[in-house]
C-alpha positions in Angstrom: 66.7 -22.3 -12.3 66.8 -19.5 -9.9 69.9 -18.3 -12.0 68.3 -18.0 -15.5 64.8 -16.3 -14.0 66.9 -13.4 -12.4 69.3 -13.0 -15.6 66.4 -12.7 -17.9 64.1 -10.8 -15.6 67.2 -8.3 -15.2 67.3 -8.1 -18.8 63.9 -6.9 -19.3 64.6 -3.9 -17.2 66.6 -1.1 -17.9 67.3 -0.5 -13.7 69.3 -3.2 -11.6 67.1 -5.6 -9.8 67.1 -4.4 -5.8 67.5 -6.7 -2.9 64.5 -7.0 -0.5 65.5 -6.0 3.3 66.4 -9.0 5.0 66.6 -8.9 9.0 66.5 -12.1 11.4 64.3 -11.7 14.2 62.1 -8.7 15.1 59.0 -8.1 18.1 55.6 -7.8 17.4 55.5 -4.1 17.9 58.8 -2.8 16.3 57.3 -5.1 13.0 54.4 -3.1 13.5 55.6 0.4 14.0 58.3 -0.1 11.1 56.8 -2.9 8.7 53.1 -3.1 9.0 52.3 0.3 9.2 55.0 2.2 7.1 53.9 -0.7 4.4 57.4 -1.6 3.6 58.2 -5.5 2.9 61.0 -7.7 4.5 62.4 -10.8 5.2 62.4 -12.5 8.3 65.1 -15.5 8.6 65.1 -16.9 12.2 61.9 -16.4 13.8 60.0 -20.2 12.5 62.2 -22.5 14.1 59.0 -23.3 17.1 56.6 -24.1 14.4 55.0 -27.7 14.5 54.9 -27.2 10.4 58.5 -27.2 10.1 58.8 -30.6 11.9 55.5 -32.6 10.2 54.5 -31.0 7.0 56.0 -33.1 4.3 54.5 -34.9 1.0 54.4 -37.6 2.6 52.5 -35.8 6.1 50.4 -34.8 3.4 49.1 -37.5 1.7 48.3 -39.5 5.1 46.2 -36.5 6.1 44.8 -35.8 2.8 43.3 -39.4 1.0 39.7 -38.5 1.7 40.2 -35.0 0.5 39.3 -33.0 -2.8 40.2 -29.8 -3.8 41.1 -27.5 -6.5 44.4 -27.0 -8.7 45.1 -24.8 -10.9 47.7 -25.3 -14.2 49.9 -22.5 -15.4 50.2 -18.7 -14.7 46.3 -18.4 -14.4 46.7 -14.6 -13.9 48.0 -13.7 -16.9 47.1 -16.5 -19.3 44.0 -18.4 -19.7 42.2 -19.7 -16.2 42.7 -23.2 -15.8 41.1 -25.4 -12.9 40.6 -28.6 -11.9 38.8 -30.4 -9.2 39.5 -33.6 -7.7 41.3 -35.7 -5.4 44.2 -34.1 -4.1 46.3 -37.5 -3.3 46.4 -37.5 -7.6 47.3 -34.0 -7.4 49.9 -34.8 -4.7 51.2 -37.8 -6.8 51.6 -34.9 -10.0 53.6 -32.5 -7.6 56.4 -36.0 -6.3 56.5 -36.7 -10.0 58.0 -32.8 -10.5 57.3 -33.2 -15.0 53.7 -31.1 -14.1 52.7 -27.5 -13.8 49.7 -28.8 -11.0 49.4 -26.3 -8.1 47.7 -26.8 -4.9 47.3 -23.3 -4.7 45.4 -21.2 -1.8 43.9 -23.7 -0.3 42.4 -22.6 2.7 43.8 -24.5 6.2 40.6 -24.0 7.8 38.2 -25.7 5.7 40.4 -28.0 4.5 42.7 -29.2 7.7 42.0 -27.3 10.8 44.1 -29.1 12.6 47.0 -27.2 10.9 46.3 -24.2 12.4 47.9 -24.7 15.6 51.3 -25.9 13.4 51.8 -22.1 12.3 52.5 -19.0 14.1 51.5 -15.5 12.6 51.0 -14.1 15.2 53.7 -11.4 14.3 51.1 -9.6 11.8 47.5 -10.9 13.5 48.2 -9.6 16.5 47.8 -6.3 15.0 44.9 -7.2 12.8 41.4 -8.5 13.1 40.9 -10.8 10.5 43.0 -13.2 9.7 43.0 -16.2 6.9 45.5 -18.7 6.7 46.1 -20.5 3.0 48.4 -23.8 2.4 50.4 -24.0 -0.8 52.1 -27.3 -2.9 53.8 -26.8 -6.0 56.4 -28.4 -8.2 59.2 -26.6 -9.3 58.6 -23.8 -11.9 54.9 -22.7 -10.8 54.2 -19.3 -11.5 51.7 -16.3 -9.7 52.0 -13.9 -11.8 52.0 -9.6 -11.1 49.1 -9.1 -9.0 48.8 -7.3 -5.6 46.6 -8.6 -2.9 44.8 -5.0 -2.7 43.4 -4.8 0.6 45.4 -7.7 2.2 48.8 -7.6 4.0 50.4 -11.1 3.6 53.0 -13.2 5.1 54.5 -16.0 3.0 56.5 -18.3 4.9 58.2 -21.4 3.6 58.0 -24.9 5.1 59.8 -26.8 2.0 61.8 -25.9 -0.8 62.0 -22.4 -2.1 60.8 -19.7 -3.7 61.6 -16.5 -6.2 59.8 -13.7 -5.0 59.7 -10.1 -7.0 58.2 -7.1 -5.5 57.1 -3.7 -6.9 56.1 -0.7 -4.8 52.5 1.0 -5.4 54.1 4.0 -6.1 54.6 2.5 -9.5 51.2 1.0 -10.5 50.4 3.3 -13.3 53.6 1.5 -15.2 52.3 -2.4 -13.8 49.6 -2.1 -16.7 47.1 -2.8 -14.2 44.7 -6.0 -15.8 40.4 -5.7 -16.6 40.6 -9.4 -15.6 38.9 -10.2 -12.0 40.6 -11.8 -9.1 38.5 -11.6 -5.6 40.8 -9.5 -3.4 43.5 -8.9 -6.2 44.7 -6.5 -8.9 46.1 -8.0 -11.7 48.7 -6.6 -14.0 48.5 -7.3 -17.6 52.6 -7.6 -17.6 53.6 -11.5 -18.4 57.3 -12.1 -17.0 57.1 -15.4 -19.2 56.1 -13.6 -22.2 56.9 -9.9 -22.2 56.1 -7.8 -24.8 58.7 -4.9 -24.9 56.2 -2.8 -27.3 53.2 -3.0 -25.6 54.5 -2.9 -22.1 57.2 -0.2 -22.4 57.4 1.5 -18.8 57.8 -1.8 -17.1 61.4 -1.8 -18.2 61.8 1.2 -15.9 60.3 0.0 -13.4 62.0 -0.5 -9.4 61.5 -4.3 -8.9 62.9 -5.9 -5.4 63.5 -9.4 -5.0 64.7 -12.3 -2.7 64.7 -16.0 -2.3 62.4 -17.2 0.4 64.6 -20.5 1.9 62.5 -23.4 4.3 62.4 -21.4 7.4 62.0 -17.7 6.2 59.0 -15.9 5.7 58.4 -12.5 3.6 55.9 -9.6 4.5 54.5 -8.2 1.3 52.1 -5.3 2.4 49.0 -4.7 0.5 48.8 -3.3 -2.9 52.6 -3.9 -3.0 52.9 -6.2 -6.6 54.6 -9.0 -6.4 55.0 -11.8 -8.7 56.4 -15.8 -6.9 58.5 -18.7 -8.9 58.7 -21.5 -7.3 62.3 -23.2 -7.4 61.9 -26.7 -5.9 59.1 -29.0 -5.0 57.8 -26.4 -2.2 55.3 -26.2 0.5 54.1 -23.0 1.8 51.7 -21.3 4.0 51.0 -17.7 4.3 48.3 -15.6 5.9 46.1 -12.3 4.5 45.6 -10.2 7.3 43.3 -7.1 7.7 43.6 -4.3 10.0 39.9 -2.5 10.9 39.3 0.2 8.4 40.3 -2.8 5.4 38.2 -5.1 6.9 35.3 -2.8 7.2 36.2 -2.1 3.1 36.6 -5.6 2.6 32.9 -6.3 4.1 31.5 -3.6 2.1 32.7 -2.7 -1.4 34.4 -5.8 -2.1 32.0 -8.3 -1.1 29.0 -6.9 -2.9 31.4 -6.5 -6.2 32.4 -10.3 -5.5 28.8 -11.0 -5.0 27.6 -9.2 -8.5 30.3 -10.8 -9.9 29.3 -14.8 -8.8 25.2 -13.4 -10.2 27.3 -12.7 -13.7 26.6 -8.7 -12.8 30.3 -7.8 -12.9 33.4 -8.0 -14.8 32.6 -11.3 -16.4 33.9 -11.7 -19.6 37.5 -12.8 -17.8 38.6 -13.5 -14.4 40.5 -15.8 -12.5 37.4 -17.5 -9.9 35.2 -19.5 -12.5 36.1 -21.7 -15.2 33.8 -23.4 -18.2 33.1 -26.7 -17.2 32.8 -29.8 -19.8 29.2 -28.6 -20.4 30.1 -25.1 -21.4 28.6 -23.3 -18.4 30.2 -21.0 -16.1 31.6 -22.6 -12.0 32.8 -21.1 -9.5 35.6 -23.1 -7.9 
C-alpha cells in the first residue's frame, strides 16, 4: 500500500519527495534546544521500548477495557470531504476495525476521559517536560484511514506508534500560502483545501511545487511534528496510536484566549458555521457537537 501512496503522491509534485530526519535516541534538553524550539520535525526510533503500551495495548487489550464504553468515529477523510460521525459503542467500532473491509476510525479520543488508567502506559515526557499543558489522545484505525493536510496551529505533537504503521507527509510553514489554506473549521487546526485522494492539478497548481517530507512511523517510533507544520497521516495496517498536543506558555495563554472564545462562538452558531469538522446533522436535521 505504502508503495502506490508514495508513487502517486511523487507524481503530483514536480520536486522529489524528502526524507524526514530520523535519529534514535535523544535527551530532553538537546530535543529541546534543537527540535522543540527551532520547530523542526524528526523521528525518534529507540526511545519507547519502557512503555507499558507497547506490552498491553492490543485489540484484544482493548475490547476487555472498553465493553461499557461509547465514543465517537469518524468515516473517511473528514477534513477534506464531507464530516462524517458516528456515536456508539466502541466494542462495534472495535469489531469494524478486526474486520479491516471499513473506513471506521477511533480517532482522537481523548485517554483521559476515556481510560485514565492509560496514562501511566505512555511516556512523553520528552516534549511535556518543556511545556505546560499537555493532552494525550488514543487512535485505532484499519488500514487505509486518512487525516488529511491540516496543521495543528498552536499545538506541537508527538505521534508515537504502538501497532502497525503509519505514512506520514509533512510540509514546512514556510509554504502555507501554496497549502490552499481551507474556510472549513477544525478546533485547534488549519485545514488545507488540497485533497491527496482527489487532487485537482488546475485548481491547486502551486502544491506541485511544494517541499513535502515524509517517513513511515514503524510500532515503536514516534514523530515530532511542530506546530503549524502541515502534515497529512495514512494509515498502512490495522494501527494503534497515541500522540500528545503539547503547549509551551505564550501558546497556552493564546490557546485560553483567542481560540477558546472563537471555539465558543463557534458551538453558539456565531462563527464559521456553514462547514467545519466538530458538529454533524443528526437524523433530525439539527446541528451536534460531538
Amino acid at each position: 500500500m505504502e508503495k502506490a501512496i508514495i508513487e502517486r503522491v511523487q507524481n503530483i509534485l514536480n520536486k522529489p519527495l524528502q526524507d524526514i530526519k530520523t535519529i534514535e535516541k535523544i535527551s530532553h534538553d538537546a530535543f529541546f534546544k534543537d527540535y522543540l524550539k527551532k520547530n523542526t520535525p524528526v523521528k525518534i526510533t529507540k526511545m519507547m521500548d519502557h512503555w507499558k503500551a507497547r506490552e498491553l495495548w492490543s485489540l484484544d487489550y482493548f475490547e476487555k477495557i472498553g465493553k461499557d464504553k461509547e465514543t465517537y468515529m469518524y468515516k473517511g477523510n473528514i477534513r477534506q470531504n464531507d464530516t462524517n460521525w458516528h456515536f456508539g459503542a466502541f466494542q462495534d467500532y472495535l469489531n469494524e476495525i478486526r474486520s479491516e473491509n471499513t473506513d471506521t476510525y477511533l480517532g482522537n479520543m481523548p485517554i483521559a476521559a476515556m481510560f485514565p488508567e492509560l496514562l501511566e502506559h505512555v511516556d512523553f515526557s520528552l516534549i511535556s517536560k518543556n511545556t505546560v499543558r499537555n493532552s494525550t489522545s488514543l487512535w485505532i484505525g484499519p488500514p487505509g484511514t486518512l487525516t488529511g493536510w491540516h496543521t495543528d496551529r498552536l499545538a506541537n505533537n508527538i505521534l508515537a506508534l504502538i501497532e502497525g504503521r503509519k505514512l506520514v507527509f509533512l510540509v514546512n510553514p514556510k509554504d502555507s500560502n501554496d497549502m490552499y489554506p481551507s474556510e472549513k473549521y477544525e478546533p485547534g487546526s488549519r485545514l488545507s483545501d488540497v485533497n491527496m485522494e482527489d487532487f485537482n492539478a488546475s485548481k491547486h497548481a502551486k502544491f506541485k511545487d511544494v517541499n513535502v517530507q515524509y517517513t513511515i512511523i514503524n510500532p515503536g517510533e514516534m514523530l515530532f511534528i511542530p506546530q503549524t507544520w502541515w502534515h497529512c497521516v495514512y494509515g498502512l495496517d490495522v494501527s494503534i496510536s497515541s500522540n500528545n498536543f503539547a503547549f509551551t506558555p505564550i501558546d497556552n495563554f493564546k490557546m485560553k484566549t483567542s481560540e477558546l472564545i472563537k471555539r465558543k462562538l463557534h458551538n453558539m452558531g456565531l462563527y464559521s458555521t456553514k462547514n467545519c469538522v466538530c458538529h454533524y446533522i443528526n437524523d433530525e436535521g439539527k446541528r451536534v457537537i460531538r
